[in-house]
N, C-alpha and C positions, 0 to 999 in steps of 0.2 A: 641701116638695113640694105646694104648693099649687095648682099650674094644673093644668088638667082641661084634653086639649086631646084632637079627636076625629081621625084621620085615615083618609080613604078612599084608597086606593091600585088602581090596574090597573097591567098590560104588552096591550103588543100588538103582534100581529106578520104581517105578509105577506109569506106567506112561512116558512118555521121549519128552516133561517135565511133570514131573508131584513132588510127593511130593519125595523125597529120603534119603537116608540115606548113612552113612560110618563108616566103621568098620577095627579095626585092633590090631594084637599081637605084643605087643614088646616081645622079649624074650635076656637077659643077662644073661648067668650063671643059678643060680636058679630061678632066679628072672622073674616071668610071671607078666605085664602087658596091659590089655583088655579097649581098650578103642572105644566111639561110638560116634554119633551124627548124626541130619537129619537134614534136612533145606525143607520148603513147597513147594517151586515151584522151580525147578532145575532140572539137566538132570545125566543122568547116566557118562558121563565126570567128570563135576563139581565133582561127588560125590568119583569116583575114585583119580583125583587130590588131593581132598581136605583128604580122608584119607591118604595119604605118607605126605601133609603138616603138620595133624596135628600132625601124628606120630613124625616126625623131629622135630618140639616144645616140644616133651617130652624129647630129649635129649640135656642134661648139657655141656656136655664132648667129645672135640674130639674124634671119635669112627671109627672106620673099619664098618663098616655099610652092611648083605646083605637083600635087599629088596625085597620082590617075591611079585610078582603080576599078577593079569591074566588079565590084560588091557595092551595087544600092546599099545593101543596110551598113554599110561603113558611110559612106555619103552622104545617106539621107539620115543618119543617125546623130552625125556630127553637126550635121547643117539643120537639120529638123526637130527630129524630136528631142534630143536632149535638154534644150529649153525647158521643156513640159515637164521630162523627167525631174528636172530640178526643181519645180517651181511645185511638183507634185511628192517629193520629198523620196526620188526615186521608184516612182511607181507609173505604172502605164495611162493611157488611157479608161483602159478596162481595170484602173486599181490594182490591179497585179504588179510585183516587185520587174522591176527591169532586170531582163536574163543579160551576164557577162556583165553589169554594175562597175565593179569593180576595174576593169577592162575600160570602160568608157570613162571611169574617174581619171583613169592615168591616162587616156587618150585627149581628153579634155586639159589637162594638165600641162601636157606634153606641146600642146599649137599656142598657147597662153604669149608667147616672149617672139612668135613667126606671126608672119602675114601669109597666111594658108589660102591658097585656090583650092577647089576639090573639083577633080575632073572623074568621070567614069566614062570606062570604055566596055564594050560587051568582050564577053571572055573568048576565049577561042576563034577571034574573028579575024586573025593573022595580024592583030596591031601586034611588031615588033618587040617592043621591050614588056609591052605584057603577057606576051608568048615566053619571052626570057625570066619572066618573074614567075609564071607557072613554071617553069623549067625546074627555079632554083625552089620552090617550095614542094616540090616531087624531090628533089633530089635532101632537101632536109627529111620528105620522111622515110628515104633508102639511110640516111645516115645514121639510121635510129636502129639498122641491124647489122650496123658495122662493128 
């Protein structure tokens, strides 16, 4: 587990639900990759989940992994409750089914074979590559009316 590889992740969304999008930096050494995408009718969740998933499909290689993102409930979902949810056969505290499930199976799935840190930064606070990761998650959901 040699590779050190940094990734910045956002969601975004207009609308909640509405149409949104997801954005994120891989960074390894020299090596920068920017990747995006939107989806039409979805929520600001979804769209946060769904960039750290798609990030994790870009990598090959078991990796040291650290992840920053400014979604507590990405954070605290992977580092916290999910436990519970499991242990609780997918259901909340309050007994209710875990919303986006599905989403967290494959997120859960996806850190299994890395050694994941999970950092959170506040959104909009001019930290750098999470300003460029909201960039590219606005710019997945312009792509959606091209």
């Amino acid at each position: 587990m040699n590779k050190k590889i940094r990734i910045y992740t956002d969601g975004a969304c207009r609308g909640n639900p509405g149409p949104g999008g997801w954005g994120a930096v891989l960074i390894y050494e020299d090596y920068r990759k920017e990747i995006y995408g939107g989806s039409l009718l979805t929520t600001n969740n979804i769209m946060e989940l769904t960039a750290v998933i798609e990030s994790l499909k870009k990598i090959k290689f078991t990796s040291s992994i650290i992840i920053t993102t400014d979604s507590k409930y990405v954070k605290d979902g992977i580092t916290k409750w999910i436990y519970n949810w499991k242990k609780k056969n997918g259901k909340t505290a309050n007994k209710k089914p875990v919303k986006n499930k599905e989403l967290w199976i494959e997120l859960d799935n996806s850190i299994q074979d890395h050694k994941i840190t999970w950092e959170w930064v506040k959104g909009h606070s001019g930290h750098t590559e999470n300003e460029r990761a909201d960039f590219l998650a606005n710019k997945g959901i312009d792509s959606l009316y091209k």
